[in-house]
N, C-alpha and C positions, 0 to 999 in steps of 0.2 A: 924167263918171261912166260907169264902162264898165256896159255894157246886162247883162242876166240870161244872156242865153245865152254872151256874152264873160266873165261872172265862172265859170263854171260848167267853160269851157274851160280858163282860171286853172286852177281848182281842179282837174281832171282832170290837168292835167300836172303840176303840182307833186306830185301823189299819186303819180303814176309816177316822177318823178324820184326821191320819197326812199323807193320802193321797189325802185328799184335800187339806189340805193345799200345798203339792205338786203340786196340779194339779192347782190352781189358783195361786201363787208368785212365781214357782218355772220359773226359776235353783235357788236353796234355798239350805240352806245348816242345816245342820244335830241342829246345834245351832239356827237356823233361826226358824225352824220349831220346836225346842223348844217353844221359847220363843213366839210362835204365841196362842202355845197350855198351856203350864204352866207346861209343863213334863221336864224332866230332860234330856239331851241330853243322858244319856246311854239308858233311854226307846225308844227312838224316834230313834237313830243308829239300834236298835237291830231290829221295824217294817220295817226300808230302808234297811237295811240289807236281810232281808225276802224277800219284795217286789221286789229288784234287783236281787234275785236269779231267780223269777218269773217270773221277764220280764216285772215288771208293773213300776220301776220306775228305771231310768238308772242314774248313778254318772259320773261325770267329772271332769277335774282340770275347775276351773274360769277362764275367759277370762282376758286376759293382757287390763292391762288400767280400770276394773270395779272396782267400788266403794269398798270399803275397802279390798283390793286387796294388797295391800301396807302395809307391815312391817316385823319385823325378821319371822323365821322360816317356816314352807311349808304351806302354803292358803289352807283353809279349802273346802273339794271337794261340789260341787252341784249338787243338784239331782233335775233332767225333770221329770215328767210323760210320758210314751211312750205312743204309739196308741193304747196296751193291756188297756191299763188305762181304766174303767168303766167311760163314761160321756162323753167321748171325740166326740163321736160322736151322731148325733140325730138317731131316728129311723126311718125316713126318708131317710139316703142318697142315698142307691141304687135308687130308683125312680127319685131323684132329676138328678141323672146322667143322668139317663132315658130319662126324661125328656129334658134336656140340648142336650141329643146325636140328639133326635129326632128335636127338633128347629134348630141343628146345620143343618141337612141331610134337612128338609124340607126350612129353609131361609138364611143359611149359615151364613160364620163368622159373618155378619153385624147382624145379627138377635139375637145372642150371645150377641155381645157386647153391642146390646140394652138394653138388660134383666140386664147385668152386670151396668150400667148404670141407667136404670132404679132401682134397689136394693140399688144402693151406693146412689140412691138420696132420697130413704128412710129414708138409717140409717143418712144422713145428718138431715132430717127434724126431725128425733126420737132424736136426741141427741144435736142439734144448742139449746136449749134454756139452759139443763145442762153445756155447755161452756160456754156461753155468759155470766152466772150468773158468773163465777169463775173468769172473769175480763180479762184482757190484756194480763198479764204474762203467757209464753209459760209453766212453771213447772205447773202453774194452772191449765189450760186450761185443757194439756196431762189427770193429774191427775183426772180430772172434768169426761172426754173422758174415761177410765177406770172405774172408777167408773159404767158410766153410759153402758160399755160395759159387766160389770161383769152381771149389773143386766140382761143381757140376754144372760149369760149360756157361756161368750167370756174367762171369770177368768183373767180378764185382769189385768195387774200392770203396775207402773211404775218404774223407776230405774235411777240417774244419772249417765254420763259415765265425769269420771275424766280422761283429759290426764294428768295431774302431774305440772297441772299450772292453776288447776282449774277447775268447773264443765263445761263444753263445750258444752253439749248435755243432752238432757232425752232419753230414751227407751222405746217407749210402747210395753208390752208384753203381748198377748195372748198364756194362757196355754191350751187355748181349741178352738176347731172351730168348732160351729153346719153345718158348711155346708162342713168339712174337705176331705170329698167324692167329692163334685160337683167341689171345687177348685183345687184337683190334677189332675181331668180332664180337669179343663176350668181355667187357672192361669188367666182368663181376670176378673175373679170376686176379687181375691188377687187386682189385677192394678186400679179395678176400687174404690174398698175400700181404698187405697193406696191413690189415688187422692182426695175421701173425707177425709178424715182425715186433707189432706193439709188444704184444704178448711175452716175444721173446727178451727184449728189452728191457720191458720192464717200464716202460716210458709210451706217449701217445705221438706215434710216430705219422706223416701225412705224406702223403704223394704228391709232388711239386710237377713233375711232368713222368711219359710212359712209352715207351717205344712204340707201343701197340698204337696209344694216341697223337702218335706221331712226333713226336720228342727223337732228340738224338740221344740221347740216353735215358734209362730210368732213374728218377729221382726221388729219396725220399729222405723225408726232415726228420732229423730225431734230435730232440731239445737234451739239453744236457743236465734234467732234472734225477736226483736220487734214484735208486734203483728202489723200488717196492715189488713186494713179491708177485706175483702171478697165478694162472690157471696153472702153470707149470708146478709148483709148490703147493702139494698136499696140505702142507699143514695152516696157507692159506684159505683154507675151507673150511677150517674145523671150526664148530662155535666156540662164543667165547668162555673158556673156564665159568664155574658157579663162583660166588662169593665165596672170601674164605671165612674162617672164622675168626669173630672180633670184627668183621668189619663194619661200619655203621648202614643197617637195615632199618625201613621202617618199621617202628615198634608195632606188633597187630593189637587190634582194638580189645580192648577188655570190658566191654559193653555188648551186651548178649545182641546179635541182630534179628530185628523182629522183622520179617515180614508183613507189608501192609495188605498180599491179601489175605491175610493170614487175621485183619482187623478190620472188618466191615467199619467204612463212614471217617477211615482216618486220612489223612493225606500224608504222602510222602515227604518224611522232611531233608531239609538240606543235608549234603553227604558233611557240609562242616560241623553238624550236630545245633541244636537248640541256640542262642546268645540270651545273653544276660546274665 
């Protein structure tokens, strides 16, 4: 029989495990985070249960239209990690804000959204070569994008969104944001991460909700349109090739051109040349 303060240890870690797993895939639901962990959905109810009284993980009905959302009887509720949530944020943000207030007051907006800019062109060059590898397809891609967000503290996922004629869209979601302080102040760092993502993608991806803005998670759309190339791709820049040869060119004119100031008293005629 294991001793009170070994059942107590138990209990401690399992709380934490299935509050990560909350805090990285969630809005997740009570069977979700089962099956992530290998527990039985009555142990894993009774820690969200706990947690929701606490204030560290909140439930919802599911959004109309998400993935397995569709069939008889009442949809099974989901649960966010809130901002009590341990992890959610770094131990930096007050300074970062600090910091931001003080750039805003000494070089104003534009000096903001340099920094916001300059950041987003970070995580583009930190994460362009885990996308590129995942190929064309936008599900990849996103997935790739996640992935490569998780591994820096973002708990990012992905998720299809069905309207009821098929998967339409993907959803990247961030259950966590290290800089969650500096973006509720400055949403130009949300806009500018917003815009890389596009970039990464390959697609015009939108922000549906924002931790910073007060969302339980970050949300953004990314439509499930072709991959076309990007800032990332050099050869996306290049002009286009000259004509080759043999191709159909306008023929130049074989009629010597006169300038008319070159003919006191004439007027300029039509560039279609003389009729009749």
């Amino acid at each position: 029989m294991k001793s009170p303060a070994t059942a107590r240890t138990s209990e401690v870690t399992t709380r934490e495990r299935v509050l990560a797993v909350v805090v990285e895939h969630g809005p997740v639901t009570t069977g979700g985070v089962a099956r992530v962990l290998g527990l039985t959905a009555a142990a894993v109810r009774r820690h969200l249960d706990a947690m929701a009284a606490e204030g560290l993980v909140a439930g919802r009905e599911p959004r109309p239209g998400a993935a397995g959302v569709r069939g008889p009887g009442r949809p099974a509720k989901e649960f966010v990690a809130t901002r009590r949530a341990p992890g959610g944020q770094d131990g930096h943000g007050e300074l970062a804000v600090d910091l931001l207030h003080h750039l805003a007051a000494t070089t104003g907006a534009p000096g903001v959204r340099a920094y916001a800019e300059h950041r987003a062109d970070q995580l583009r060059a930190r994460y362009a070569a885990d996308v590129e590898a995942a190929g064309p397809g936008v599900p990849a891609r996103a997935e790739a994008l996640a992935r490569a967000l998780g591994r820096d503290g973002f708990a990012a996922s992905t998720r299809p969104v069905d309207t009821g004629t098929g998967v339409a869209a993907v959803q990247l979601c961030q259950g966590r944001c290290p800089v969650q302080q500096a973006a509720s102040a400055f949403p130009e760092l949300c806009d500018a991460e917003t815009a890389a993502f596009s970039e990464l993608l390959g697609v015009g991806t939108r922000r549906l909700a924002t931790l910073g803005a007060g969302g339980r998670v970050c949300t953004t759309h990314v439509p499930l349109a072709p991959h076309r190339s990007t800032a990332l791709d050099p050869a996306a820049q290049q002009p286009p090739d000259p004509p080759h040869r043999g191709s159909r060119a306008p023929a130049p004119s074989t009629t010597p051109h006169r300038s008319t100031r070159d003919t006191p008293g004439t007027t300029p005629s039509s560039p279609e040349g003389p009729r009749g």
